[in-house]
N, C-alpha and C positions, 0 to 999 in steps of 0.2 A: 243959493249962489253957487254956480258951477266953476271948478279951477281949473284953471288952466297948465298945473304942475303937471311935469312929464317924469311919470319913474323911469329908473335907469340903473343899472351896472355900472359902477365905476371899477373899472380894469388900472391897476398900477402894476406895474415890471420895474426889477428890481435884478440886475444881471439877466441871471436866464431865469429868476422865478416870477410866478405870474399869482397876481392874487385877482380875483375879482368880490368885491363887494357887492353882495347881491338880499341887504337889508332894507332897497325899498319896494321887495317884492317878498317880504318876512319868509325872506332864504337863509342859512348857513353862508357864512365866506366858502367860496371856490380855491382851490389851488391847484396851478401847474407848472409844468417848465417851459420852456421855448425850447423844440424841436429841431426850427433850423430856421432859416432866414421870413417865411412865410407860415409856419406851422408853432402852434400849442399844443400842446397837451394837457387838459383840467378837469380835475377831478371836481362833480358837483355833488357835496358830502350827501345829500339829501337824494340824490340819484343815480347819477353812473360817469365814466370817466369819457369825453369825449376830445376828439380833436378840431381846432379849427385853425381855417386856413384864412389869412392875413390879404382877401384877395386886392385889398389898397388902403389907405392912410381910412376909409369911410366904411367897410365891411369886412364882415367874419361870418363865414360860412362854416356851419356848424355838423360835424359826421352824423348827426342827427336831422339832418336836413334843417334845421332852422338857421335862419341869416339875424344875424344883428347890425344894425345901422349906424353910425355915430351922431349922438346929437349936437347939435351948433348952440 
């Protein structure tokens, strides 16, 4: 029987700090700050420090070239 469960990051902000939980992809938790009104900065313990840009309430485009999507 195939699932239909969608892993995902859960991003919470908290002032300017940013956490992402990234345990349904047996990651380390993420940490960064809010940059500026569109911009993060997150360190991913397990790899490198990257920025991503807030390009609307659905996407984060990542200085690593990778896009993340919001799931509904």
């Amino acid at each position: 029987m195939r699932s239909n469960l969608i892993q995902q990051a859960l991003i919470s902000v908290s002032e300017d700090n940013v956490t992402i939980d990234m345990s349904a992809y047996n990651r380390p938790e993420a940490t960064g700050k809010i940059v500026s009104h569109n911009k993060i900065s997150v360190t991913f313990k397990d790899d490198a420090t990257f920025t991503g840009e807030l390009v609307n309430k659905e996407r984060i485009e990542w200085s690593n070239g990778t896009v993340w999507h919001r799931s509904q």
